[in-house]
C-alpha positions in Angstrom: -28.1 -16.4 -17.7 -30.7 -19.2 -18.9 -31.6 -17.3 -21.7 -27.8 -17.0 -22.7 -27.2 -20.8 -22.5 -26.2 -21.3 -19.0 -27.5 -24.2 -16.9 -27.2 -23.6 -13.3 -26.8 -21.9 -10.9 -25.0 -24.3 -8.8 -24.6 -22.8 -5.0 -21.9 -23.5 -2.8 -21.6 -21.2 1.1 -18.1 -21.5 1.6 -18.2 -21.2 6.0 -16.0 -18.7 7.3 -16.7 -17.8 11.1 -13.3 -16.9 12.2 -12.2 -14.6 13.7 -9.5 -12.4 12.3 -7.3 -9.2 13.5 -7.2 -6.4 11.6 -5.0 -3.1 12.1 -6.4 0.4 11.3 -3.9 0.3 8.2 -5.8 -2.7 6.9 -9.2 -1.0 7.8 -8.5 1.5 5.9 -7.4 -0.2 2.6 -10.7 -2.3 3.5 -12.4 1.1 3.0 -10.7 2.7 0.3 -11.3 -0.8 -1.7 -15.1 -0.3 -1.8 -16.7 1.1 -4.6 -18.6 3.5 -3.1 -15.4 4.7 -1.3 -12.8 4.7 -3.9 -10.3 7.2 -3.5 -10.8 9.3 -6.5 -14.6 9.9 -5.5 -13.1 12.3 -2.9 -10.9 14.6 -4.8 -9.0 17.1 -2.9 -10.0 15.8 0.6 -8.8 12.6 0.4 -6.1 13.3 2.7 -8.6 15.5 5.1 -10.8 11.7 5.1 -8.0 9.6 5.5 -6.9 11.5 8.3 -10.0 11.8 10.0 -11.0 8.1 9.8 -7.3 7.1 10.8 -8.1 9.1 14.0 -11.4 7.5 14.6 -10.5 4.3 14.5 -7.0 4.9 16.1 -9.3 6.3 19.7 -11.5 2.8 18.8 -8.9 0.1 18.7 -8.1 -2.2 21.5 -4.5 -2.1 21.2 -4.6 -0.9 17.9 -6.6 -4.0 16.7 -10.3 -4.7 15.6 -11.3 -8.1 15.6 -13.9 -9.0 13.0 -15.8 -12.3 12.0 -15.3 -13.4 8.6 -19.2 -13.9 6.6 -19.7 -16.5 4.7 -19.7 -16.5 0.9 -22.6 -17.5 -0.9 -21.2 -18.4 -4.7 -23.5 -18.9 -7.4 -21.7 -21.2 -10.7 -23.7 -21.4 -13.7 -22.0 -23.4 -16.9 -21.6 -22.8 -20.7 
């Protein structure tokens, strides 16, 4: 980025730590949303994955909740 013209970086964490409930619905679009997971990577069995991760984490919820603590983000800025 130096070598480009940009003068930074700049870092920022922006502190998370809460805790937040998630439903197996929003697990699943949390799964489908990663790159390595997209949905077109798996072809004719999508539906045969979806299904079995549904029922995984259908017999793992708590009242069909997960909690899960929020990371922080580390953010680097560099400027023009």
């Amino acid at each position: 980025m130096r070598a480009a013209g940009f003068s930074g970086p700049t870092r920022v964490t922006v502190t998370q730590g809460m805790v937040v409930q998630r439903s197996v619905d929003e697990i699943v679009s949390a799964v489908f949303s990663l790159s390595s997971a997209a949905p077109h990577l798996f072809a004719d069995r999508l539906p045969a994955f979806s299904e079995d991760l549904r029922h995984l984490l259908t017999s793992a919820a708590r009242n069909d909740r997960f909690a899960e603590r929020r990371r922080d983000i580390d953010v680097a800025i560099w400027r023009p």
